[in-house]
MIMAR-159613 format. One record per residue (C-alpha): x, z, y; residue number from 0. Coordinates in steps of 0.02 Angstrom, whole numbers, plus 50000, padded with zeros to 5 digits. Layout:
<recs>
      X      Z      Y  drenlo
      X      Z      Y     NUM
...
</recs>
This chain:
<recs>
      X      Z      Y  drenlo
  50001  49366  48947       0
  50024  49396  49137       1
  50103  49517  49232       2
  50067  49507  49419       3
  50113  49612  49563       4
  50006  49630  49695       5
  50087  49683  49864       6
  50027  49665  50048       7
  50104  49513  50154       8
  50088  49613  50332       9
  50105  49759  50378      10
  49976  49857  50243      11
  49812  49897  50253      12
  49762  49712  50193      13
  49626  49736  50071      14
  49734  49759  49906      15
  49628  49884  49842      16
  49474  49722  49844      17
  49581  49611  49743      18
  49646  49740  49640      19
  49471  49810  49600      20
  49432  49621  49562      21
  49585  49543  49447      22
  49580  49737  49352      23
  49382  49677  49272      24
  49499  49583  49155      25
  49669  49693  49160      26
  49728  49774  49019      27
  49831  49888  49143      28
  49840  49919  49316      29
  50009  50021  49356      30
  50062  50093  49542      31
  50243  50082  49568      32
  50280  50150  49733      33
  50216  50265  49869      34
  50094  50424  49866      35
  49957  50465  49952      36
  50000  50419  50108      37
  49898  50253  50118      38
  49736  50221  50045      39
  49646  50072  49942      40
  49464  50055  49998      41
  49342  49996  49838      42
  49198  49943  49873      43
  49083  49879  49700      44
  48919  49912  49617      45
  48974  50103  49610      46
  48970  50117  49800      47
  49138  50132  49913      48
  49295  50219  49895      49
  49428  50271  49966      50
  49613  50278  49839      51
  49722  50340  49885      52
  49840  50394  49721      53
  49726  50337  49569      54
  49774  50141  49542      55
  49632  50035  49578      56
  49566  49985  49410      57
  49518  50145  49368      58
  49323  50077  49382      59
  49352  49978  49242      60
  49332  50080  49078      61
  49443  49973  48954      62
  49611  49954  49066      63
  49747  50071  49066      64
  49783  50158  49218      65
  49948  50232  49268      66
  50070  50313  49413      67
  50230  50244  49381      68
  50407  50328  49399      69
  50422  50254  49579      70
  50279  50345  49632      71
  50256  50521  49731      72
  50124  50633  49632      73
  50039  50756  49771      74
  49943  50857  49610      75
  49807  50935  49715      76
  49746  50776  49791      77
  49773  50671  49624      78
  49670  50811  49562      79
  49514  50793  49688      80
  49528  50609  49681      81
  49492  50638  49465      82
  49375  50754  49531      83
  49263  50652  49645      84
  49253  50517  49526      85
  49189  50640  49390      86
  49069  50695  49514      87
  49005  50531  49573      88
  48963  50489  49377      89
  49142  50389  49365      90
  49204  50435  49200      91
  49415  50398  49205      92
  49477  50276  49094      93
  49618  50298  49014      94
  49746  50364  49128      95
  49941  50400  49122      96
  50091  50480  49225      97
  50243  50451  49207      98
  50352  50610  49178      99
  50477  50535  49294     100
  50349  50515  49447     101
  50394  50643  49607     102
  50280  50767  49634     103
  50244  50791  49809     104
  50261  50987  49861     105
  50180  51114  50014     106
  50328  51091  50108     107
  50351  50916  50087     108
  50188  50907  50210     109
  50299  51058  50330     110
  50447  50936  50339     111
  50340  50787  50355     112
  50276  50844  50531     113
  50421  50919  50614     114
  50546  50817  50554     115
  50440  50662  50649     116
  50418  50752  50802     117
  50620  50768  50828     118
  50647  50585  50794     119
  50579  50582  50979     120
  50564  50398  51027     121
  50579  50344  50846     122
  50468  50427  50808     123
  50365  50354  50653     124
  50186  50423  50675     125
  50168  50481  50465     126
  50009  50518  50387     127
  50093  50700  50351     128
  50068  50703  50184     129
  50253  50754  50150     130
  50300  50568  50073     131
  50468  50537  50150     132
  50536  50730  50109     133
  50470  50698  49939     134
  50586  50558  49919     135
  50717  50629  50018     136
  50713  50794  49887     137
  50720  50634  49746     138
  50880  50551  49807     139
  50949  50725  49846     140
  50946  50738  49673     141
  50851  50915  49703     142
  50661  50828  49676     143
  50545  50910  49549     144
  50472  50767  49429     145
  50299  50782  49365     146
  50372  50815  49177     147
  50462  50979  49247     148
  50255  51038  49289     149
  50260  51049  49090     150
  50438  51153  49067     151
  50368  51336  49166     152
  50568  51381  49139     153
  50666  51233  49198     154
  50519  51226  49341     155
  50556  51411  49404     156
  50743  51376  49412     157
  50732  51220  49497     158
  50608  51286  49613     159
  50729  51437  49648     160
  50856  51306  49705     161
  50777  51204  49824     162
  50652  51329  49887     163
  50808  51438  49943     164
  50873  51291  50036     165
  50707  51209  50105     166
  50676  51389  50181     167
  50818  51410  50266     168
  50837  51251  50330     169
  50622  51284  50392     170
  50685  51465  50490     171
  50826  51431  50548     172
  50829  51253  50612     173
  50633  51218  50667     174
  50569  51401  50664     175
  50431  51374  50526     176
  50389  51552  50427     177
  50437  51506  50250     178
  50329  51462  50103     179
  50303  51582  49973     180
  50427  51508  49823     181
  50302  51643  49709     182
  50133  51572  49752     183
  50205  51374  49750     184
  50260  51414  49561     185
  50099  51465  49508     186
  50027  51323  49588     187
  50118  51203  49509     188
  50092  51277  49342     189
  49898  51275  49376     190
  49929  51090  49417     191
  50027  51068  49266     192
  49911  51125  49165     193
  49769  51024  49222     194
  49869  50870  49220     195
  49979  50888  49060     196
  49837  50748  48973     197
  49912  50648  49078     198
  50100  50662  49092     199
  50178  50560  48955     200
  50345  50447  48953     201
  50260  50304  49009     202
  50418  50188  48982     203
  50386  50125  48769     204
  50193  50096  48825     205
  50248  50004  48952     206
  50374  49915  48858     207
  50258  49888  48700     208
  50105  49816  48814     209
  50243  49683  48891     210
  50309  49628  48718     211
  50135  49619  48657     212
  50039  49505  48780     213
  49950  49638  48885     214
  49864  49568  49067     215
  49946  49681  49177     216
  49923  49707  49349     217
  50075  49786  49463     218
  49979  49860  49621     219
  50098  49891  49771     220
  50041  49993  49933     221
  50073  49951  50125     222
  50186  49799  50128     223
  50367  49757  50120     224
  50371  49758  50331     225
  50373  49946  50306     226
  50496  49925  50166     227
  50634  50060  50160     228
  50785  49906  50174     229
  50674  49752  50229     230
  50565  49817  50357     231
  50539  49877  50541     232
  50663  50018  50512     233
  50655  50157  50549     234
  50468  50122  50579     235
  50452  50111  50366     236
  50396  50194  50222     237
  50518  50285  50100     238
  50489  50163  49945     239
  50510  49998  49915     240
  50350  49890  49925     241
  50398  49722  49837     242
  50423  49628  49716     243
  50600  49699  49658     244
  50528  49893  49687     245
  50365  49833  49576     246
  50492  49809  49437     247
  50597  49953  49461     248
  50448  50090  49466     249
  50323  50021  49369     250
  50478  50006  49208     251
  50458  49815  49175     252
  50600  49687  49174     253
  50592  49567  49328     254
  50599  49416  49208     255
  50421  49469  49152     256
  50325  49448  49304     257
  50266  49278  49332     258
  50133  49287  49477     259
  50155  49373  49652     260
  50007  49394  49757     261
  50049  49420  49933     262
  49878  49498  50002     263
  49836  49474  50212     264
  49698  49494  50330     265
  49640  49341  50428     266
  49710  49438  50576     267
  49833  49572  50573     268
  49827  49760  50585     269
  49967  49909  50583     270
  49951  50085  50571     271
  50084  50174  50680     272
  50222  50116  50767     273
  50344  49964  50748     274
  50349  49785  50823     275
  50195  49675  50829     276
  50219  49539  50926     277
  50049  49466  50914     278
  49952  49619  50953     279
  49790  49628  51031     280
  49698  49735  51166     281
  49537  49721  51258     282
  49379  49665  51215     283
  49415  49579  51076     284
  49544  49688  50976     285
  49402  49807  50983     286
  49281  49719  50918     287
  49378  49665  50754     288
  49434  49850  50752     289
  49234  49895  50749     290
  49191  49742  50621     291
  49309  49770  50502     292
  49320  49955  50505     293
  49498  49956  50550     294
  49519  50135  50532     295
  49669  50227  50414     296
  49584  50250  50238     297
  49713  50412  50246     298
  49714  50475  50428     299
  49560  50408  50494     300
  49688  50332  50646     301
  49636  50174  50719     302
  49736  50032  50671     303
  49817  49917  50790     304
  49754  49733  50775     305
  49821  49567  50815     306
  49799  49372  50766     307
  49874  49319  50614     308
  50070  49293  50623     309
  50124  49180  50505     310
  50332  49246  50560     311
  50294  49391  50456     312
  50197  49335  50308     313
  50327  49185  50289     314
  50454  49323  50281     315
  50393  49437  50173     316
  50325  49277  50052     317
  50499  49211  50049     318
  50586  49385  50024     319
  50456  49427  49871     320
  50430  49257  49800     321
  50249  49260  49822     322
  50158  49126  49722     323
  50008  49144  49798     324
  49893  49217  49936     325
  49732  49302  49969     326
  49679  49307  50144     327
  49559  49445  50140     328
  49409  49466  50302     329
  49404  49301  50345     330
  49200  49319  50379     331
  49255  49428  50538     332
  49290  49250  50646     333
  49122  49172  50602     334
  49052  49175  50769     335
  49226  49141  50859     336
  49236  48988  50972     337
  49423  48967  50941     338
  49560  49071  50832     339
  49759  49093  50887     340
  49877  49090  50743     341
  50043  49139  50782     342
  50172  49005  50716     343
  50353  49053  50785     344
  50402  49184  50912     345
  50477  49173  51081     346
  50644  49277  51105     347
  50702  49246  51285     348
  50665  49076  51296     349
  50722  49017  51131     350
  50600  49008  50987     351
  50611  49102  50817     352
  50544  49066  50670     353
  50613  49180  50565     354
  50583  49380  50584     355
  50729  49455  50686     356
  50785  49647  50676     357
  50680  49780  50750     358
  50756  49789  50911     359
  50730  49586  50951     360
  50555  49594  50861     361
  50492  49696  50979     362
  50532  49592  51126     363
  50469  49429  51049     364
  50334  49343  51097     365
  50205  49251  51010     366
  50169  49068  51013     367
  50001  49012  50942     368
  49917  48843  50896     369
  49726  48856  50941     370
  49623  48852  50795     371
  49423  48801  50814     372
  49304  48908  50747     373
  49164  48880  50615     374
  49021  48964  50723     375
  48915  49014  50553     376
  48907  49131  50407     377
  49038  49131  50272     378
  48975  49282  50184     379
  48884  49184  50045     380
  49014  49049  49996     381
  49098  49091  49814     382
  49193  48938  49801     383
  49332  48865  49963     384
  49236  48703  49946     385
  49096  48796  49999     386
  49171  48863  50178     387
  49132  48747  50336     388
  49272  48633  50368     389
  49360  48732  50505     390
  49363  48890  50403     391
  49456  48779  50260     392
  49565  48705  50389     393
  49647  48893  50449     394
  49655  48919  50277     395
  49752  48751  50262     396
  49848  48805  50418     397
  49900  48960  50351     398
  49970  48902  50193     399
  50063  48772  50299     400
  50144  48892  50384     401
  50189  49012  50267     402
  50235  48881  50125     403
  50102  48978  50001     404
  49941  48904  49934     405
  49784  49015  49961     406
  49723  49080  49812     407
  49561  49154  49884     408
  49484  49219  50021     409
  49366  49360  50047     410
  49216  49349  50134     411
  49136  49509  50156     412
  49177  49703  50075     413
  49103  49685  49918     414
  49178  49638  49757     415
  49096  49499  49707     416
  49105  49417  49901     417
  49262  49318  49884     418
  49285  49118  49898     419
  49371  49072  49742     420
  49459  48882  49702     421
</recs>
């Protein structure tokens, strides 16, 4: 038996999707316990590439068990063209769950989305717009619709009546938004009810019954615990909780049952939207990894800010998850680098950190780096760490110094199959 939670160890956007594709060939289940659609897990194996961005990423394997947990936020229409794209790309779904406790993610979810970040102003967080943070705004409101009430066409209408009422006046009067038709959204979520209802089950006893009978399960987190609700650059953050503790709570399974944490990072780093990154790049150089490794939002299409690797960060988040391991994902984008910088501590007015302060003070730090040689030749090929050139091994080494994590692996290229294994 394993259970193992898979979460990113920057910022997101770390290639989670890759190692999730890769452990899930031998998963019994692969279970998302957080989040919506508002990040996305790119795939790329012997089917071609693609883009997740709700299904969990074993769904190319046809004997694992694939499932939306009750921390997640169901957008129905795009869950339903994701199931659709597959089918039409000659991907037949394995079997797949929802949990009837999962969020579903409503038209005005996406309304609220945009205006409420344009008042924040100077906070402002730069969202994907698909409606994530109302959704789970409406949930600890305690006025959220749940995927099971898609089933229930009464208790859905009345609940609907509720917060429609209030969502519209609130869209009129405060940011002068016409108001949705409350008519038209019920018979869209009955159509999407319909469609799904295969799907929607109390996931909890199959969850329960695959822990207390052995199962290989894989917990798959999205973005990282720096945009974690409580832990990270807030109010630069998601709405969920992307750790270890949240992979517990929203996936259904006790903490004492996990017993591997995979903290997932580039070689470099990369953020989407806005927050602290001391050891962020511009120039010549941040373009060039942006270009390389396609460091582009999966969701939004955005480009993605880049920096060197900061070990601050991934230290934090592997000491406030408890990772057990790493996987340092593109590392065959420095192969024809002369020299690396790794960020090891920060500067914060003259005195040096090496711990991650709060927002405010993380954004004025500065990095200091050690000076890392390059390898100057392909790493593509290699399947085993033995196999990488000595200075390749040696910012592996350097990394799990710093961050007080072995490296599990390391991936060399997009593919499945191109990672460096012990």
């Amino acid at each position: 038996m394993s259970v193992t939670v898979i979460l990113g160890a920057q910022w997101g956007d770390e290639g989670k999707g890759k190692v999730v594709d890769y452990l899930a060939e031998r998963a019994d289940f692969v279970i998302r316990f957080q989040g919506g659609s508002n990040a996305g897990h790119t795939v790329v194996n012997e089917h071609g590439e693609f883009k997740l961005h709700l299904l969990p990423s074993g769904v190319f394997n046809p004997s694992c068990t694939c499932m939306l947990g009750a921390g997640t936020v169901v957008d129905p229409g795009g869950l339903l063209s994701e199931i659709d794209e597959l089918t039409q790309r000659g991907i037949a779904l394995p079997r797949f769950l929802i949990s009837n406790r999962a969020h579903v993610v409503l038209p005005y979810h996406r309304i609220f989305d945009r205006v409420e970040d344009e008042e924040r102003g100077q906070f402002r967080v730069e969202t994907t717009g698909r409606g994530i943070g109302p959704a789970y705004t409406d949930k600890y409101a305690r006025v959220g619709i749940r995927m099971g009430d898609l089933l229930r066409p009464d208790i859905l209408a009345a609940k609907l009546n509720v917060v429609a009422r209030r969502h519209n006046r609130v869209l009129v009067a405060v940011y002068g938004v016409e108001p949705f038709d409350e008519a038209q959204l019920l018979r869209s979520c009955l159509t999407w009810g319909e469609r799904l209802k295969p799907f929607i089950c109390d996931t909890f006893p199959i969850v329960r019954d695959a822990v207390q009978d052995g199962k290989d399960i894989i917990l798959e987190g999205q973005l990282s615990a720096m945009k974690d609700i409580d832990w990270g650059s807030y109010p630069y953050v998601t709405s969920s909780s992307p750790t270890a503790g949240g992979a517990a709570i929203g996936a259904g399974i006790p903490p004492r049952a996990i017993d591997r944490i995979i903290g997932v990072a580039k070689a470099y780093s990369t953020q989407v939207g806005t927050g602290p990154m001391p050891a962020e790049l511009d120039g010549p150089v941040a373009d060039r990894l942006r270009r390389l490794g396609g460091e582009f939002g999966a969701t939004t299409g955005r480009p993605r800010r880049v920096g060197w690797f900061d070990s601050v960060v991934t230290r934090y988040l592997a000491d406030l998850n408890g990772f057990t391991h790493l996987v340092v994902t593109k590392l065959d984008l420095f192969d024809d680098l002369d020299e690396i910088p790794l960020c090891y501590a920060y500067d914060l007015r003259g005195q040096e950190l090496q711990d991650v302060p709060d927002e405010v003070d993380h954004a004025e730090c500065q990095p200091r780096y050690k000076i890392l040689p390059g390898w100057k030749t392909s790493t593509h090929q290699a399947r085993r760490i033995a196999d990488l050139p000595v200075n390749a091994r040696r910012y592996l080494d350097t990394i799990a110094e710093l961050t007080g994590v072995p490296v599990l692996a390391a991936g060399v290229g997009p593919e499945r199959e191109a990672i460096a294994l012990p």
